[in-house]
N, C-alpha and C positions, 0 to 999 in steps of 0.2 A: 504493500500500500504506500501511496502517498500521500503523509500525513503534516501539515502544519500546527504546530504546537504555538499556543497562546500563553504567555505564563509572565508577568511581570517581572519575576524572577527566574534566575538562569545562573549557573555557572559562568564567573567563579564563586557565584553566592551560593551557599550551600541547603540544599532542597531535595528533598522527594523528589522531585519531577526529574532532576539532572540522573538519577539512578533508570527511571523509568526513559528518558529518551535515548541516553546512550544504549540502553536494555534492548529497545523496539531498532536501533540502528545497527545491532549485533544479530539480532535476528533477518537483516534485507530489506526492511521495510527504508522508504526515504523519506526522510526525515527535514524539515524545515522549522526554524525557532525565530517568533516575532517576540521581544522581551525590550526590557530595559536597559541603562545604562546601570552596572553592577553598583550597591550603597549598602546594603542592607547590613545590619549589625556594626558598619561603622558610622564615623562621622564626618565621613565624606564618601567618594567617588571612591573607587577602588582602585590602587596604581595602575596609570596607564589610561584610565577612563574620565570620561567628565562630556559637559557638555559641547568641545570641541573634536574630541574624539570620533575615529570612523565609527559610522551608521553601521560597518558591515565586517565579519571576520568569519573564518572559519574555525571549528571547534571538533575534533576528529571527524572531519568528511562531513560536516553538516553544517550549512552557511545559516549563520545568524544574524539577524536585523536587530540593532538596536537604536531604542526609539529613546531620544532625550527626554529629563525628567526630573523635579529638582528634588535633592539628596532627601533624605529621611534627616539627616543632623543626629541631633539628639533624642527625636521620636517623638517632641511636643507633641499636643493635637494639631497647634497652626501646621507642620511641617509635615507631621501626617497629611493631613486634607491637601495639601500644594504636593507633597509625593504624590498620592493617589490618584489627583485630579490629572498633572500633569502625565501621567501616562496614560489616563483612559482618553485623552484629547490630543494628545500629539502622538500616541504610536498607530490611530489612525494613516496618518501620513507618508508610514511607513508602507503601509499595505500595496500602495501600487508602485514599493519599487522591487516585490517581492516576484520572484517570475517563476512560472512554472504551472501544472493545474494542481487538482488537490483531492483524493478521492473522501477526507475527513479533516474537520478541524477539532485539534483536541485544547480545551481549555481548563489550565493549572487555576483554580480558582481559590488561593489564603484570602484573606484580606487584600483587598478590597473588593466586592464584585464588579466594582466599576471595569474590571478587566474585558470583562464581555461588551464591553463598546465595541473596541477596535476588532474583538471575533466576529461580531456582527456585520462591521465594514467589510471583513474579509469573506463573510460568506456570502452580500450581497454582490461580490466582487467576482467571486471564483465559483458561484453558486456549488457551496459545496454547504453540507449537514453540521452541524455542532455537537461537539457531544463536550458536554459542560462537569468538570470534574467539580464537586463541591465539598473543599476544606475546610471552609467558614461556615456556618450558620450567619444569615444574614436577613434582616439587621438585626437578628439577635446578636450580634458581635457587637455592635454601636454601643447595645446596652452592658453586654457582657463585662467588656473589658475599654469599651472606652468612657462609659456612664454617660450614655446622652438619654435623654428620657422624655425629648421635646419629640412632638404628638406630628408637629408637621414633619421633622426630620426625618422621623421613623416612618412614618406614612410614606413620607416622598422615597425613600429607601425600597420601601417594602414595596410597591405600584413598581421602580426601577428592576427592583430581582424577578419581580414574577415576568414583564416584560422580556429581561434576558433568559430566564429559564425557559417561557414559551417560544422566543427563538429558536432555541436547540434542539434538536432530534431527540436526544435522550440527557437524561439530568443523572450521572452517576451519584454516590454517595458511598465516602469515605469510613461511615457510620451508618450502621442500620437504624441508630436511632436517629438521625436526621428526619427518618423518611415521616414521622408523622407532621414535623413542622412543615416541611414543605408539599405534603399534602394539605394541609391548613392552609397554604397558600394559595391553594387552586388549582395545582398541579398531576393531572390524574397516575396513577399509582403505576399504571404499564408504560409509564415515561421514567420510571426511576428504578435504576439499578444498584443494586448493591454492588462500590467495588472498591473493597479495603487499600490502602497502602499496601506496599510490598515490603517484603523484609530483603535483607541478603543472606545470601547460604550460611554466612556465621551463628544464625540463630537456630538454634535446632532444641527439642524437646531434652529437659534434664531428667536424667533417671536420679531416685533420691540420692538427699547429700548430705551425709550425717552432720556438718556444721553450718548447714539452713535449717534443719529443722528443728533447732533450738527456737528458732524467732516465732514458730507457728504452733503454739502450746496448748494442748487442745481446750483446754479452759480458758481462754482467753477467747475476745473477738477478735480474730485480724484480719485488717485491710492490707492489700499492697497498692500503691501507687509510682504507675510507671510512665514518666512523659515528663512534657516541661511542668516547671513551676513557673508561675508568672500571675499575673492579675485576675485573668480570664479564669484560672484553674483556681479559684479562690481556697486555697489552701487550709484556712481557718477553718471553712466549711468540714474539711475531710477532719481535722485535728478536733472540731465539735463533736461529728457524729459517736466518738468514743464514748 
């Protein structure tokens, strides 16, 4: 297949998606990346990169576009909303220097789903199908982990995803448990596929190990918790429930 990948984020920024497309370019399939200019986790551009920087490179045999967009910084909210913004409205512009056809556009959706602009540009372009990978919950995120709680934002948000979701051919999910909220969206239930993240081969099932299973005493309740910590994952929450 030839597949155009949507994803704000790309290598050298470090992501799920960058395991999954070099993954699909090992397997034959052709591979195209519309993204950004690399920021994420620092507090600027990433050496090499910036707003002057070429629009265009190669990254093992798979030529990348990248659309200008101004840094994350420190991750304020203002610098949030101007990252975000700016790539859901300038990597449009990228799209017609993209060449080739496309039998699928696949879209990396974290935060923000404003990513599904420029998918949409691309599929009215190359009329090709979307298939919308969904990492965020949106705008349950706004609330989650950025605290907005104003009625127009969230509305205007939430009218925006159902839009780009009805776009798409199909609305993957990351989480099975996603699928009821965005059913609540209006989204019918044979548009939404379950499809987890991938692991790499490193991870494989433990047979018991006598120095873990001190921590899991059977008189006791336990929890384990595996993933990030950060805002969103309200940690307090988990350290409550005890």
């Amino acid at each position: 297949m030839n597949i155009l990948v949507v994803s704000q984020y790309f290598y050298p920024e470090n992501f799920k998606i960058n395991d999954l497309i070099f993954s699909l370019k090992k397997r034959g399939h052709q591979i195209t990346v519309l993204t950004g200019k690399p920021n994420y986790s620092k507090t600027h551009f990433f050496e090499g990169y910036g707003w002057k920087s070429d629009d265009f490179e190669t990254i093992n045999d798979i030529p990348v576009y990248r659309a200008n967009l101004f840094s994350r910084r420190n991750g304020g909210a203002f610098r949030l909303f101007l990252n975000y913004i700016s790539f859901a409205f300038l990597a449009p512009l990228k799209v017609r220097k993209i060449k080739g056809s496309f039998d699928a556009i696949f879209v990396y959706q974290t935060s923000p789903v404003t990513v599904g602009i420029p998918a949409i540009f691309a599929k009215k372009l190359f009329k090709t199908p979307i298939y919308f990978w969904v990492q965020d919950l949106w705008p349950e995120s706004l609330t989650a982990a950025g605290g907005v709680n104003n009625k127009l934002v969230l509305g205007f948000f939430n009218s925006l995803t159902k839009w780009i979701y009805n776009q798409s051919k199909k609305v993957l999910i990351q989480s099975d448990g996603f699928r009821e909220y965005i059913l609540n969206q209006g989204i019918p239930n044979d548009k939404i596929i379950f499809y987890p993240n991938p692991t790499e081969d490193f991870y494989k099932p433990f047979q018991e190990v006598k120095e873990y299973q001190e921590f899991f005493q059977n008189e006791f309740f336990n929890i384990v918790f595996a993933g990030n910590i950060g805002e969103a994952q309200s940690f307090k929450t988990i350290i409550r429930s005890y």
